[in-house]
Backbone as CSV, one residue per row, in Angstrom:
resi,resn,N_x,N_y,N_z,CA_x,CA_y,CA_z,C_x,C_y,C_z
1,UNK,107.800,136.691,24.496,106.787,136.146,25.326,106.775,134.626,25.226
2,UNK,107.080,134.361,24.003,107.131,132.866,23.782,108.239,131.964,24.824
3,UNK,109.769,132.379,24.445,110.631,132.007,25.732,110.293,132.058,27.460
4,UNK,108.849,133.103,27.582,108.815,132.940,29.176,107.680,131.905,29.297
5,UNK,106.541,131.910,28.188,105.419,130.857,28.007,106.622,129.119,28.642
6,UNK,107.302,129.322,28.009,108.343,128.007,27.702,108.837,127.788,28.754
7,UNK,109.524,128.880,29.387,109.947,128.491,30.878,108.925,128.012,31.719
8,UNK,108.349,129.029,31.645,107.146,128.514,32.510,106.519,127.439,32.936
9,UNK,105.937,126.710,31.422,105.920,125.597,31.393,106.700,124.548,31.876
10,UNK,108.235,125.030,31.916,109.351,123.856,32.380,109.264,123.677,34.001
11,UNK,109.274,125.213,34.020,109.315,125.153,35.262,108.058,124.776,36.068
12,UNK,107.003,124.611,35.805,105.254,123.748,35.724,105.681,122.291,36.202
13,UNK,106.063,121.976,34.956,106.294,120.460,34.446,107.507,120.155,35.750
14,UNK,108.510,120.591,36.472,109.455,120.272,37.104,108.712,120.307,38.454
15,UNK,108.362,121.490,38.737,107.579,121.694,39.587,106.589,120.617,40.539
16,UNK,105.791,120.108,39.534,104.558,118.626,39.600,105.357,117.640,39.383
17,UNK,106.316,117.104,38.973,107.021,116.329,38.971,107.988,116.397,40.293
18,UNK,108.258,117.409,40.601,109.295,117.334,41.706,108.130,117.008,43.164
19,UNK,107.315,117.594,43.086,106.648,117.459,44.538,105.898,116.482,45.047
20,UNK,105.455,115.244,44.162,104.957,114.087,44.657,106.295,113.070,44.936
21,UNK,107.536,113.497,44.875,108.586,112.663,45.585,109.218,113.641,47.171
22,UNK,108.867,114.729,47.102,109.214,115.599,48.258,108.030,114.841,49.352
23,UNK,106.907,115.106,48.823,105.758,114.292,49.916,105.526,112.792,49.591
24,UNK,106.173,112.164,49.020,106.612,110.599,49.481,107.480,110.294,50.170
25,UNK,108.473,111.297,50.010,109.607,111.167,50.961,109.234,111.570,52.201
26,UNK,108.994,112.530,52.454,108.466,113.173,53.728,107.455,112.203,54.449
27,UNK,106.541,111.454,53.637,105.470,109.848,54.087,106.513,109.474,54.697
28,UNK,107.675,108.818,53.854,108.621,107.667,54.273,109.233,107.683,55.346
29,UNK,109.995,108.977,55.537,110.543,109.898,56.927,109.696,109.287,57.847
30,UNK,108.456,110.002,58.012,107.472,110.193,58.868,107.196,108.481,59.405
31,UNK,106.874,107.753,58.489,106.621,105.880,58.745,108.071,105.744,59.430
32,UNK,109.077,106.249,58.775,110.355,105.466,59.590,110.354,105.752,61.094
33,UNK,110.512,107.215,61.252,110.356,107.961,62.634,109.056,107.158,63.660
34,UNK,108.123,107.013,62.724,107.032,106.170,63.697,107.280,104.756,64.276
35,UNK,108.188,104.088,63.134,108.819,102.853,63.721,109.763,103.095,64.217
36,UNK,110.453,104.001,64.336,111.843,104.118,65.375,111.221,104.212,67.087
37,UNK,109.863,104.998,66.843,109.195,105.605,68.164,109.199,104.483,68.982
38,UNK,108.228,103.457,68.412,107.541,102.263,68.552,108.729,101.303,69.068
39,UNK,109.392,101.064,68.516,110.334,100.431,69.041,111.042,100.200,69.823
40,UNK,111.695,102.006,70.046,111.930,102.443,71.526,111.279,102.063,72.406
41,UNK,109.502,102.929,72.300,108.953,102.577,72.802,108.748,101.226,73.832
42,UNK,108.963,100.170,72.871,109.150,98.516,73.129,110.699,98.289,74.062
43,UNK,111.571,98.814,73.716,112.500,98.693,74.595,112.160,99.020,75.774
44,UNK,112.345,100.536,75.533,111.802,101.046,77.343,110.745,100.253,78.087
45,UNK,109.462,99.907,77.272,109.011,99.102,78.543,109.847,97.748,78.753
46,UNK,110.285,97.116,78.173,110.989,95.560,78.126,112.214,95.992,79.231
47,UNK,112.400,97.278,79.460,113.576,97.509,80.601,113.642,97.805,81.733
48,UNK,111.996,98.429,82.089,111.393,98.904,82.898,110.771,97.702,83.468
49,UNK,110.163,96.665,82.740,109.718,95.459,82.980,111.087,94.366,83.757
50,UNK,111.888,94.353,83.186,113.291,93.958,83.510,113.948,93.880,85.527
51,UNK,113.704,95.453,84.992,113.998,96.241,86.770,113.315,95.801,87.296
52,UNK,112.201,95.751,87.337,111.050,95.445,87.867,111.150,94.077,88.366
53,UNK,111.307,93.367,87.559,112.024,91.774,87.969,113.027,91.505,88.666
54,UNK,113.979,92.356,88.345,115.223,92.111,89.534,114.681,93.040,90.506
55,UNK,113.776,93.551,91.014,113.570,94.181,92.084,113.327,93.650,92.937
56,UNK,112.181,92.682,92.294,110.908,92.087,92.785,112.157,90.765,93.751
57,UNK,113.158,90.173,92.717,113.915,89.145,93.094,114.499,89.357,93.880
58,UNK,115.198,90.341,94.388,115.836,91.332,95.510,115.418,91.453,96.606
59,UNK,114.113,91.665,96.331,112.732,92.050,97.423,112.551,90.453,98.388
60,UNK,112.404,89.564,97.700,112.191,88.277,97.785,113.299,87.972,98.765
61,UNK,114.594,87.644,97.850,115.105,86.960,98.445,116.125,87.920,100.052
62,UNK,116.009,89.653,99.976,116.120,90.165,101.430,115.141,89.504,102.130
63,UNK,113.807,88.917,101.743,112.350,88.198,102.493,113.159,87.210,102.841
64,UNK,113.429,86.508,102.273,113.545,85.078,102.951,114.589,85.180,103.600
65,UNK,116.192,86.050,103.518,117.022,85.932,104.392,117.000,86.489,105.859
66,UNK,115.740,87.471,105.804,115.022,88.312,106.957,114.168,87.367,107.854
67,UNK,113.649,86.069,106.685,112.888,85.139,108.067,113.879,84.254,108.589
68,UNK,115.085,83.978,107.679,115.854,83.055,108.307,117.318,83.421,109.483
69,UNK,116.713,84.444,109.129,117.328,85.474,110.314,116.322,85.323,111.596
70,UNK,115.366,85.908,111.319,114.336,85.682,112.251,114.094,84.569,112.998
71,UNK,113.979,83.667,112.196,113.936,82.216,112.799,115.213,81.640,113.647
72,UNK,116.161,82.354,112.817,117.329,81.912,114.130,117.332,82.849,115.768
73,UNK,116.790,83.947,115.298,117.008,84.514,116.653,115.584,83.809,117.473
74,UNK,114.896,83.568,116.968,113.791,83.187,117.517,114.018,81.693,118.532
75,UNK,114.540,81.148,117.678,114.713,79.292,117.994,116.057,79.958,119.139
76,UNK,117.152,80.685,119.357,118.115,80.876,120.492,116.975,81.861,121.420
77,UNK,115.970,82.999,121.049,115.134,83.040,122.395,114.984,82.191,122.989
78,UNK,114.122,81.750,122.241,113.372,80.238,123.037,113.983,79.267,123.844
79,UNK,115.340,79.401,123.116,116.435,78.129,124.026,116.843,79.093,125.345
80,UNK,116.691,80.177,125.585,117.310,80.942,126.428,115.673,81.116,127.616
81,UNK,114.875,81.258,126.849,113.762,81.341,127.727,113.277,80.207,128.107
82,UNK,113.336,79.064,127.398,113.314,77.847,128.351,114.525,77.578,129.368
83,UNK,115.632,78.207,129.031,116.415,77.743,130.273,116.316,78.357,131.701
84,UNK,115.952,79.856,131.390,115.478,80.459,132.029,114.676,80.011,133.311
85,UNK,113.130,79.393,132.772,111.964,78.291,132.957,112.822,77.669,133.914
86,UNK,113.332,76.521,133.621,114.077,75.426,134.280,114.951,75.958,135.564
87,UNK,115.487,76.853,135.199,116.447,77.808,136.466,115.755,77.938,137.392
88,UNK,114.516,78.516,137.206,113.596,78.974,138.245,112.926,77.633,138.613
89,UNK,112.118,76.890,138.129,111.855,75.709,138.617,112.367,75.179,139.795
90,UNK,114.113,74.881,139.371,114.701,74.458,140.012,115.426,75.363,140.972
91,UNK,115.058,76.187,141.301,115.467,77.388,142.288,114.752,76.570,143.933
92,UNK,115.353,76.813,144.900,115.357,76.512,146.243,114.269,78.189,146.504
93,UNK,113.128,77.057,147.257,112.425,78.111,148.320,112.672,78.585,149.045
94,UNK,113.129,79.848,149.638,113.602,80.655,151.371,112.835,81.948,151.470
95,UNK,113.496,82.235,152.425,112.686,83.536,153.403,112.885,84.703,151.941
96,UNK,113.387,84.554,150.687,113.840,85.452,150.226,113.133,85.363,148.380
97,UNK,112.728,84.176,148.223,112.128,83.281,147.535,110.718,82.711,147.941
98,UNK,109.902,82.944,147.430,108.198,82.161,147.517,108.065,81.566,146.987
99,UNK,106.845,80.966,146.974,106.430,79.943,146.029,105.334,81.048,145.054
100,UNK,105.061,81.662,145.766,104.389,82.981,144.564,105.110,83.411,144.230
101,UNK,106.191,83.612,144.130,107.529,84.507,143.644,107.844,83.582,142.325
102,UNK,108.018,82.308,142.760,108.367,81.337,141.505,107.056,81.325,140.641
103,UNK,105.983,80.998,140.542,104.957,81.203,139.829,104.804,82.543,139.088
104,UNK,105.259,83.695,139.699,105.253,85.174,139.229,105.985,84.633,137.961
105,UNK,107.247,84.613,138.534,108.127,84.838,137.644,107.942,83.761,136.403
106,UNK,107.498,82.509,136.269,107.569,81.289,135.708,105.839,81.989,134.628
107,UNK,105.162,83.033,135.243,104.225,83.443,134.389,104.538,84.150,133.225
108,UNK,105.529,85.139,134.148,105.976,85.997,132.974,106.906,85.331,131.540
109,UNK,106.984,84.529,132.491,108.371,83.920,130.979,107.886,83.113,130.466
110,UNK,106.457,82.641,131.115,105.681,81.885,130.009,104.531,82.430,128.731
111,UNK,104.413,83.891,129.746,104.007,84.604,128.798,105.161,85.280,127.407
112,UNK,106.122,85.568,127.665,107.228,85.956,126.787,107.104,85.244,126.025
113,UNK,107.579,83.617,126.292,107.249,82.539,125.204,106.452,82.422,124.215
114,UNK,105.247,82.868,125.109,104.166,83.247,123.738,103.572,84.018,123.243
115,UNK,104.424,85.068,123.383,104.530,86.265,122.360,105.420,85.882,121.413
116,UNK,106.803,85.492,121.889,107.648,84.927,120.943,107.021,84.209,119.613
117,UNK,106.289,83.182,120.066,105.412,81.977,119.510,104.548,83.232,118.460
118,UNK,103.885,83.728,118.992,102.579,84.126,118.321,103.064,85.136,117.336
119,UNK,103.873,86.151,117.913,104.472,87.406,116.976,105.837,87.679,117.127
120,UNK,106.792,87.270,116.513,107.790,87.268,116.545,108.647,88.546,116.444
121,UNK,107.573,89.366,115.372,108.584,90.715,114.803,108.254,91.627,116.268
122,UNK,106.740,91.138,116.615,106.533,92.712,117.609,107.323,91.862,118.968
123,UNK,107.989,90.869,119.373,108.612,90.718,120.720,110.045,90.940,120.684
124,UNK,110.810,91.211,119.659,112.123,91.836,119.200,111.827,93.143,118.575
125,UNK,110.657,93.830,118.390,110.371,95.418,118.095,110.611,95.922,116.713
126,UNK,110.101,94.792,115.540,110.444,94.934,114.422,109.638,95.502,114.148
């Protein structure tokens, strides 16, 4: 009985000794894994944030090459609808031609003009 008292004890003593490093370790695990999370964590948004920036820059600068697009077709309307203007102006009155006929027409294209002027996307149907 004495030899199992003895084990016993060893095996006690190993026992309590062994298990406050199993659950320190298992703490340590657990803290590391939490800073691995966190970190990630920190990446993924810092990448997501990233995209987000070159999107935004993308976004932008299709903007500005879309108005300077715009603006060119706009500035050759205009040169085309003022010549237009002038054509008719200078158009000869006959039996086939009015002078309300020239005013008609010199309305409408003055109205075009300023639609052009005022809204650019809705007079090309953007």
């Amino acid at each position: 009985m004495k030899p199992m008292k003895c084990c016993a004890i060893v095996l006690l003593i190993l026992l309590i000794n062994g298990a406050p490093d199993t659950l320190f370790a298992a703490d340590e695990q657990r803290q590391a894994y939490d800073k691995m999370v966190e970190e990630a964590t920190r990446e993924a948004d810092a990448y997501v944030e990233q995209k987000q920036q070159e999107q935004k820059a993308a976004a932008e600068k299709r903007e500005s090459q879309m108005d300077a697009d715009l603006e060119t077709r706009v500035k050759a309307e205009r040169k085309r609808i003022e010549a237009e203007m002038e054509k008719v102006q200078k158009r000869g009155l006959g039996p086939n031609f009015t002078e309300g006929m020239r005013a008609n027409q010199l309305q409408e294209l003055q109205n075009k003009l300023n639609q052009l002027t005022s809204d650019p996307q809705a007079y090309f149907g953007e």
